[in-house]
C-alpha positions in Angstrom: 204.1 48.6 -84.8 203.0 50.2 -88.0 206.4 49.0 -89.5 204.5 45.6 -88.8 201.2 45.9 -90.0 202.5 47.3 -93.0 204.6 43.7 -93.4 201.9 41.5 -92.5 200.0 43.1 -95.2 202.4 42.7 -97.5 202.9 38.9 -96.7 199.0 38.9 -97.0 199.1 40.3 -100.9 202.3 38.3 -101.6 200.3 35.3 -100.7 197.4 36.3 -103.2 198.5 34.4 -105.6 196.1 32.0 -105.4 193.7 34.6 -106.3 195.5 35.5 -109.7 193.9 32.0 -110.5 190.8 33.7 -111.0 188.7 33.8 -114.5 187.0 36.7 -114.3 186.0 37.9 -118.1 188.1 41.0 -117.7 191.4 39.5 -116.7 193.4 39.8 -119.7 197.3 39.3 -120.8 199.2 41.3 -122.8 201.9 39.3 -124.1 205.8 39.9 -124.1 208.6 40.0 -123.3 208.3 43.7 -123.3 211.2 45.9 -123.1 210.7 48.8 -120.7 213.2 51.8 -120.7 213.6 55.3 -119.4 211.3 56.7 -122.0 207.8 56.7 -122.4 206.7 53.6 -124.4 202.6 53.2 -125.8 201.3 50.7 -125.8 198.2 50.4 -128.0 195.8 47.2 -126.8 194.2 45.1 -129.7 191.2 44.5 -127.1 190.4 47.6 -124.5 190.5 46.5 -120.7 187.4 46.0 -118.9 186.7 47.6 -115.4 184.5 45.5 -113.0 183.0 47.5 -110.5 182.6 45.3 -107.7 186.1 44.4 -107.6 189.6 46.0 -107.0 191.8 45.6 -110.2 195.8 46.1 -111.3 197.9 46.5 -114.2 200.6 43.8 -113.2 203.9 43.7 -114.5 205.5 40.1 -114.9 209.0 39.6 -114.0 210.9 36.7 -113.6 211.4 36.1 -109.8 214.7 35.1 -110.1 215.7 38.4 -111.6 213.8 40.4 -109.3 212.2 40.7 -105.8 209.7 42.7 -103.9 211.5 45.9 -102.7 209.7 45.0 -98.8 211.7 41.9 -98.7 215.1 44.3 -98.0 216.2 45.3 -94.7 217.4 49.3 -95.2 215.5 52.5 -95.1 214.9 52.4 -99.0 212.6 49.3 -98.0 210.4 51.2 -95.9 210.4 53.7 -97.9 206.2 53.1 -98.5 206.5 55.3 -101.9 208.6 52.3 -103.5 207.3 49.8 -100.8 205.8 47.3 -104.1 208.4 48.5 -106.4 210.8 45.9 -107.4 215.3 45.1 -106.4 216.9 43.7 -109.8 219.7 41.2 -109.1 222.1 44.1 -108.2 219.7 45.9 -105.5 218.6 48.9 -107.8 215.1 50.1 -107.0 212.6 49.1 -109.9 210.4 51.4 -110.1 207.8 51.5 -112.9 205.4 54.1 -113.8 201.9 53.5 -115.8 199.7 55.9 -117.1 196.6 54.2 -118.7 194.5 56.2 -121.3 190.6 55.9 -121.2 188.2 55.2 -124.1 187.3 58.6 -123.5 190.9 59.9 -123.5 191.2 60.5 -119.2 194.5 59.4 -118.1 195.4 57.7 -114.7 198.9 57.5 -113.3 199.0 54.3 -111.5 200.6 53.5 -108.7 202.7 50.5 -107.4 199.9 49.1 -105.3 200.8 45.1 -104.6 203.2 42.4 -105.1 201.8 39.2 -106.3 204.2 35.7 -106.6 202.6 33.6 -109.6 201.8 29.7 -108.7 203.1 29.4 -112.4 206.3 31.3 -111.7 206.8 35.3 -112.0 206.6 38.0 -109.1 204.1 41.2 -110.4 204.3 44.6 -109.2 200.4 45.5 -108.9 200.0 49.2 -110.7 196.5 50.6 -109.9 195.2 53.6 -107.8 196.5 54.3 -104.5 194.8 55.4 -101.4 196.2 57.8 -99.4 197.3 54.8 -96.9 198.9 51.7 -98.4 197.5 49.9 -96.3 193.6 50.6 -97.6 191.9 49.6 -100.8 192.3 50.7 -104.0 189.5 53.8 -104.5 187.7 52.9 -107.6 188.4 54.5 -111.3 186.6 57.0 -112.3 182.9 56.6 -113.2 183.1 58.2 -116.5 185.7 55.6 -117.8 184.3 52.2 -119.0 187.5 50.8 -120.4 191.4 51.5 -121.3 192.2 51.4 -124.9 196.3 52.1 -124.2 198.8 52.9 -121.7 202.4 54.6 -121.2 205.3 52.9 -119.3 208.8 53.9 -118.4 211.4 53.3 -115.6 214.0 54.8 -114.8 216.2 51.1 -114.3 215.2 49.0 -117.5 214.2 45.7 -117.4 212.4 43.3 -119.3 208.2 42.2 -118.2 207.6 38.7 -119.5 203.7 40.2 -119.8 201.6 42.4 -118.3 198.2 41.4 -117.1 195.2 43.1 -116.2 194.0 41.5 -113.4 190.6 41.4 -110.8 192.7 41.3 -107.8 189.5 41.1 -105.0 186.0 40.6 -105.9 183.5 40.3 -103.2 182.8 36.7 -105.5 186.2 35.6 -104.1 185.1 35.5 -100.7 182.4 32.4 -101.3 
């Protein structure tokens, strides 16, 4: 039973790509292709991301779909596995799994989880990096109050692979919902 609430969510943020249509003023792309290795990379942002309050929002990672697929989508343990549950499967089954730490105007740094998997109407699966509750399968607690905006971030992974972009995104927004 939980094994299938925990798909039927997933389906449910898979098919939330429709919402990545959203124009919300802090949804912002960082454009590649960007090579990410097993060391740290920083990567300083020309314009700092915004946080809106009212809504739940990701770092996503673009990949091309046809290099990559949502770890869930597999049928072994690894798949379950709800640490790497929205981590990514390259072409030859490796787990993908990126890490993010995002640095604060004020200098606080977030490590970020793998939180969703959204497939792109224009083409590209993301792996949704944001905080994590302690239960996949609830929202996204809020960032710090302190922290009005990011100014850079660290990413690594142990598999490298290429992100066609990375895009800060407003994911849900009570807005959405009208």
């Amino acid at each position: 039973m939980r094994l299938l609430s925990i798909v039927i969510l997933a389906i449910g943020i898979n098919i939330q790509g429709c919402e990545a249509k959203n124009n919300f003023p802090e949804n912002q792309k960082i454009p590649g292709p960007i090579e990410i290795g097993s060391q740290w990379q920083v990567i300083e942002l020309d314009e700092p991301l915004q946080i809106n309050r009212e809504g739940v929002q990701g770092l996503h990672i673009v990949v091309d779909p046809d290099e990559f697929s949502s770890n869930f989508t597999y049928g072994d343990d690894l798949s379950n596995d709800l640490d790497h549950y929205f981590d990514l499967r390259n072409e030859s089954g490796e787990l993908v799994a990126p890490e993010v730490v995002i640095v604060a105007q004020d200098g606080t740094e977030i490590e970020l989880s793998p939180i969703s998997n959204i497939g792109l109407d224009e083409g590209g699966l993301t792996v949704g990096m944001g905080l994590r509750a302690g239960d996949i399968r609830e929202p996204s607690p809020p960032f710090p109050e302190g922290v009005k905006s990011f100014t850079s971030f660290r990413v690594k992974s142990d598999v490298p692979f290429t992100a066609e972009y990375l895009w800060w995104l407003v994911e849900h927004h009570p807005d959405m919902l009208h």
